[in-house]
C-alpha positions as a Markdown table, in Angstrom:
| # | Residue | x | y | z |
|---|---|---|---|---|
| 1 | Unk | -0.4 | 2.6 | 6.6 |
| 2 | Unk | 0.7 | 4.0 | 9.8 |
| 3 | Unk | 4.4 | 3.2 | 10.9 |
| 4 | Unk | 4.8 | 1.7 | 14.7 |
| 5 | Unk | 8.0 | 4.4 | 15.2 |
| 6 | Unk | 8.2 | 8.0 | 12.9 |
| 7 | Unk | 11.1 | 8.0 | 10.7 |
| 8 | Unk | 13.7 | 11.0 | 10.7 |
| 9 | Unk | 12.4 | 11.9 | 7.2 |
| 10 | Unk | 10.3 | 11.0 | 4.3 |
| 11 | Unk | 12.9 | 9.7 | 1.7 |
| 12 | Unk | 11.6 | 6.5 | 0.8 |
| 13 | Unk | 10.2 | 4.7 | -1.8 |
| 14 | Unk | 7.6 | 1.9 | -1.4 |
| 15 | Unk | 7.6 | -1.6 | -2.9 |
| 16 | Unk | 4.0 | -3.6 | -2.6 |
| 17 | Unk | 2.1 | -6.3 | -4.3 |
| 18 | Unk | -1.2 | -7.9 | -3.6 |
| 19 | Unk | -0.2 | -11.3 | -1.0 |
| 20 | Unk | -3.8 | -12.3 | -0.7 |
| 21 | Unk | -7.8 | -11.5 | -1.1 |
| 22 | Unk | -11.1 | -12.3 | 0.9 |
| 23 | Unk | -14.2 | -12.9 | -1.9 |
| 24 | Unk | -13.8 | -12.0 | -5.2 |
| 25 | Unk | -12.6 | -9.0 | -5.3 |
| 26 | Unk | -12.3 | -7.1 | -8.7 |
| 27 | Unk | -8.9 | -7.8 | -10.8 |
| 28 | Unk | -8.0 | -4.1 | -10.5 |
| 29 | Unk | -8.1 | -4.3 | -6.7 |
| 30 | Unk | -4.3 | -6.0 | -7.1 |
| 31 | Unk | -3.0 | -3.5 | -9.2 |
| 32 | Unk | -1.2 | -1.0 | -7.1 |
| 33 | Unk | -2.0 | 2.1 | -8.4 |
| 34 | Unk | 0.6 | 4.6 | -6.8 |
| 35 | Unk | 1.7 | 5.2 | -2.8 |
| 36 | Unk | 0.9 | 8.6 | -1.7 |
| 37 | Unk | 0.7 | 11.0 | 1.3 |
| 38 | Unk | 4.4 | 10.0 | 2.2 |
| 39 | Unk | 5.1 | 11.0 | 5.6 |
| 40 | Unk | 7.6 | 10.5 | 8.7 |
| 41 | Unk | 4.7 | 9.0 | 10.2 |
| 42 | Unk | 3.1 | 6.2 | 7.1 |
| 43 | Unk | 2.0 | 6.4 | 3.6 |
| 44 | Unk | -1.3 | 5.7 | 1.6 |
| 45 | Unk | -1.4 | 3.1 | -0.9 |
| 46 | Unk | -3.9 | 3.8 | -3.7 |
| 47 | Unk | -5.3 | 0.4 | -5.9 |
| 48 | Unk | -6.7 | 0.9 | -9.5 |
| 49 | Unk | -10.1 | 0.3 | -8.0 |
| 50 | Unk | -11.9 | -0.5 | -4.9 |
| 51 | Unk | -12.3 | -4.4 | -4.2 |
| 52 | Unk | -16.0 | -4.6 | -4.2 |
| 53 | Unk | -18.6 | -4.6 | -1.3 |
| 54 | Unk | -17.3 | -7.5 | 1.2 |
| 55 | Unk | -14.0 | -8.2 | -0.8 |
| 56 | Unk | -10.4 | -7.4 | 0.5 |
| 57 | Unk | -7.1 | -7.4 | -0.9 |
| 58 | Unk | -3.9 | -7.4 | 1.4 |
| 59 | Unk | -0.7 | -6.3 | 0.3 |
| 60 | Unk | 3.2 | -6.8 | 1.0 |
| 61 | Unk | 5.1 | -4.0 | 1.0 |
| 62 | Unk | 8.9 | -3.2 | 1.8 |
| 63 | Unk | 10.4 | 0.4 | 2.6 |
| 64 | Unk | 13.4 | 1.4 | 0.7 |
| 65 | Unk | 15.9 | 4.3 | 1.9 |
| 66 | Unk | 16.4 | 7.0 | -1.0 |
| 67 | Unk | 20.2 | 6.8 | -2.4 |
């Protein structure tokens, strides 16, 4: 995920959950698996496993400011 503006830092924490799917995609696909490559500028988010060949999974996510 690339962010529209860079943040000032990189202390956040990600919340996502799968919000829909295209096909049939394989049950692991919804599973978030972790977020990594945190950055001022986006993260990655990782599933459990790929969705299949012509499957999709789209996923909800909320950014949350470090205490």
């Amino acid at each position: 995920m690339t962010f529209s503006e860079e943040l000032d830092d990189a202390d956040f924490e990600i919340i996502a959950s799968a919000l829909s799917t295209a096909g049939t995609p394989a049950a692991d696909a919804l599973i978030v698996a972790g977020i990594t490559s945190k950055a001022t500028t986006g993260f990655t988010l990782n599933c459990h496993t790929a969705p299949g060949s012509g499957n999709s999974v789209t996923f909800a996510w909320a950014l949350r400011r470090a205490v």
